[in-house]
C-alpha positions as CSV (number, residue, x, y, z in Angstrom):
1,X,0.0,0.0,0.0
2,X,2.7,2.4,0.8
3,X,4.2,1.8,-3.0
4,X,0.4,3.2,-4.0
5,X,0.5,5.8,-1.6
6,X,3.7,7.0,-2.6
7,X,3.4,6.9,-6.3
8,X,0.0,8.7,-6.0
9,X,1.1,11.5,-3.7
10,X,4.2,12.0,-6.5
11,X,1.8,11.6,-9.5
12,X,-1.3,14.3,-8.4
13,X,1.2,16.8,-6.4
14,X,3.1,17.1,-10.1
15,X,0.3,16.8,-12.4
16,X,-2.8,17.4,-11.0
17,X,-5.7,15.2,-9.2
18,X,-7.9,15.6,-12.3
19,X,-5.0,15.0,-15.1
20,X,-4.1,11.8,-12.9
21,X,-5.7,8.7,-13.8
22,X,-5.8,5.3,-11.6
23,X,-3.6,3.3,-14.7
24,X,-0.9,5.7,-14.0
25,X,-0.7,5.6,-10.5
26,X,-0.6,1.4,-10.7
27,X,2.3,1.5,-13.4
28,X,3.9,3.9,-11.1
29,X,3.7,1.4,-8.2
30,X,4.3,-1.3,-10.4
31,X,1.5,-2.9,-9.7
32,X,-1.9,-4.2,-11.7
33,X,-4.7,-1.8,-11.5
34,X,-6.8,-4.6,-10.3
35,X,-4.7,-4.7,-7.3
36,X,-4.9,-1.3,-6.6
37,X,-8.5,-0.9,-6.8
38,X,-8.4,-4.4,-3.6
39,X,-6.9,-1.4,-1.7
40,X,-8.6,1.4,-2.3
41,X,-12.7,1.7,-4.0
42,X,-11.7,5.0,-6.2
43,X,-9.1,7.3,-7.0
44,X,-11.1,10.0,-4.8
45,X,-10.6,7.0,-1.9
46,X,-7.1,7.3,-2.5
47,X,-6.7,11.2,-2.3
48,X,-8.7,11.0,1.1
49,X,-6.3,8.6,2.5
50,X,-3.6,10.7,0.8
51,X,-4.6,13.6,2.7
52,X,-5.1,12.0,5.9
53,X,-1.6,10.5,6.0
54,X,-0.4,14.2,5.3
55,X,-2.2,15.9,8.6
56,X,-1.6,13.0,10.4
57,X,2.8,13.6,9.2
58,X,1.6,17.2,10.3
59,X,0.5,16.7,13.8
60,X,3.2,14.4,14.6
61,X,5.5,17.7,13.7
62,X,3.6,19.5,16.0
63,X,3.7,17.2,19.1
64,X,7.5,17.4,18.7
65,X,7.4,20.6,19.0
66,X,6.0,21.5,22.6
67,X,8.4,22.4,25.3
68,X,7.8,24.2,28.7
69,X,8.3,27.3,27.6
70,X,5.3,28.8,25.1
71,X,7.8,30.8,23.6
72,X,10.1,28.2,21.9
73,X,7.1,26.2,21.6
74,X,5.9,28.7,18.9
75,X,9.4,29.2,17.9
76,X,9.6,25.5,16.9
77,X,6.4,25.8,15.3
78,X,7.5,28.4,13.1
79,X,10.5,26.9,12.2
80,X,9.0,23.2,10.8
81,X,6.6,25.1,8.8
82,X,9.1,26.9,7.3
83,X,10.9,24.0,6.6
84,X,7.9,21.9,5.7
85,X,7.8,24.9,3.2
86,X,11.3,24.4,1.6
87,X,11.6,20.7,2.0
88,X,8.2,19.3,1.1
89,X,7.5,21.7,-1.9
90,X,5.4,18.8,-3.8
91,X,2.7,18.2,-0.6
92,X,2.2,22.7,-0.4
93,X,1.7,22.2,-4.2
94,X,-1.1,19.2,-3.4
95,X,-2.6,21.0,-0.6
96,X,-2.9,23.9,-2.6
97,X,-4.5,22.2,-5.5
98,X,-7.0,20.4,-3.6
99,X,-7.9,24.2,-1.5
100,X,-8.9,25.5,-4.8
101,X,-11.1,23.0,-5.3
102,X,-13.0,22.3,-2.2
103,X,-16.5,22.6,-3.4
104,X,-15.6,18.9,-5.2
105,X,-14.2,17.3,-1.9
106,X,-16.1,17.6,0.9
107,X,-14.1,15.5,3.1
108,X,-11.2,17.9,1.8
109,X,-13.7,20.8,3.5
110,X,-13.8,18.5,6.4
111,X,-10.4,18.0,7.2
112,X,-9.6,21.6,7.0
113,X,-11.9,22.8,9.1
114,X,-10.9,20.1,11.4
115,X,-7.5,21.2,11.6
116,X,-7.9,24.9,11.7
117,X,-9.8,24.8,14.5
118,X,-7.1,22.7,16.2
119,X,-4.1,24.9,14.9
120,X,-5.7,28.1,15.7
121,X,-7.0,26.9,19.4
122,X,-3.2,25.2,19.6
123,X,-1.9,29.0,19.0
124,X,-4.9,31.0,20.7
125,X,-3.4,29.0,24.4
126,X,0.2,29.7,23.3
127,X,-0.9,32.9,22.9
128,X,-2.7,33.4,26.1
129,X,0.3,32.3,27.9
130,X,2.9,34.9,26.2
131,X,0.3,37.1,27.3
132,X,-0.6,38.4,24.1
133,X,-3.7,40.8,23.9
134,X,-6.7,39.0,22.2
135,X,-4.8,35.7,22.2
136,X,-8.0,34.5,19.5
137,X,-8.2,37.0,17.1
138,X,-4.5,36.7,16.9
139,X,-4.7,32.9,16.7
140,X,-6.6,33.5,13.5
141,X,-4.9,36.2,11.8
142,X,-1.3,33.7,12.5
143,X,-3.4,30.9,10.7
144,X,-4.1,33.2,8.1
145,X,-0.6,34.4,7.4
146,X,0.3,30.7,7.3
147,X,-2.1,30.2,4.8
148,X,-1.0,33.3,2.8
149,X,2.5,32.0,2.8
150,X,2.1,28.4,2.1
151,X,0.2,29.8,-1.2
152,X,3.0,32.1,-2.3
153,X,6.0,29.8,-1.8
154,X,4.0,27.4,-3.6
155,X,3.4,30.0,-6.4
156,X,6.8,31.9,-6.3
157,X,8.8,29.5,-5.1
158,X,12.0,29.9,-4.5
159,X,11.8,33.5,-5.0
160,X,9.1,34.0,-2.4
161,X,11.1,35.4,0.9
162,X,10.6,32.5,3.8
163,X,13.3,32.7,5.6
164,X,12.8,36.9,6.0
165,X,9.0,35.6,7.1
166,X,10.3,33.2,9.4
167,X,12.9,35.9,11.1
168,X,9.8,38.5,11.2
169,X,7.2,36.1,12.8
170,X,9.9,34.7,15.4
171,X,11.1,38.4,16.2
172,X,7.1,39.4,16.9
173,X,5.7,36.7,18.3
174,X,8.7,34.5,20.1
175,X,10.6,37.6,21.7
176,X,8.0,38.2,24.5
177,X,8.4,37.4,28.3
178,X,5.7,35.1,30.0
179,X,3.3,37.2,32.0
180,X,2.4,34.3,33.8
């Protein structure tokens, strides 16, 4: 299954899900399509898996990132989305992709909402304990600049500025004392 996985995730982040089709993904894998339709029903069955093995990567980042002090918890949460940025180019390209086109997915729609409302409570109790005025609405506007960069760097690449992002957000966010 891994084999499918991976030759999925390679195909639809360079081409596209639509211009992707199931035979391709099986030759890629080296495998019969028969055999690929035993493990998953449809190609939109495969994406959903695609993109659940994807946030599940993505909260395993995050749990290694939690130390005592808010502060360099933040700090290291900055930092691997940075470099999830630079070093995983192809799954900002996927994400991206499938964003533009969430009226067709709904469990795309899902998953999103799922995991913004985790993220931004994750950053609104960060927030709270740098002591940062309304800890929520700045929760949100963080996710949003997230959101903004992952778009551009997947856009301009690599002449989109990250790591002048990455010093800005740690220098106004990660510089503070605790209050508590």
């Amino acid at each position: 299954m891994v084999k499918i996985m991976d030759a999925a995730f390679s195909l639809i982040a360079r081409q596209g899900y639509e211009s992707t089709s199931i035979s391709q993904i099986a030759r890629k894998a080296g495998i019969s399509k028969g055999l690929l339709y035993n493990y998953f029903l449809s190609k939109e069955a495969l994406l959903e898996k695609l993109i659940q093995n994807a946030m599940s990567q993505g909260e395993q980042i995050v749990a290694t990132s939690f130390t005592d002090d808010p502060a360099k918890t933040l700090e290291n949460l900055f930092r691997r989305f940075f470099r999830e940025l630079r070093e995983r180019p192809e799954y900002w390209r996927l994400l991206t992709e499938l964003t533009l086109k969430i009226d067709k997915f709904k469990f795309v729609h899902d998953i999103a909402v799922e995991k913004m409302t985790a993220y931004t409570e994750l950053l609104r109790h960060l927030f709270v304990q740098l002591g940062v005025e309304d800890p929520a609405g700045e929760a949100k506007l963080v996710a949003a600049v997230f959101d903004g960069i992952g778009m551009q760097a997947v856009v301009i690449k690599q002449d989109y500025p990250l790591d002048e992002l990455e010093r800005i957000l740690i220098r106004k966010y990660c510089n503070r004392k605790i209050t508590q």
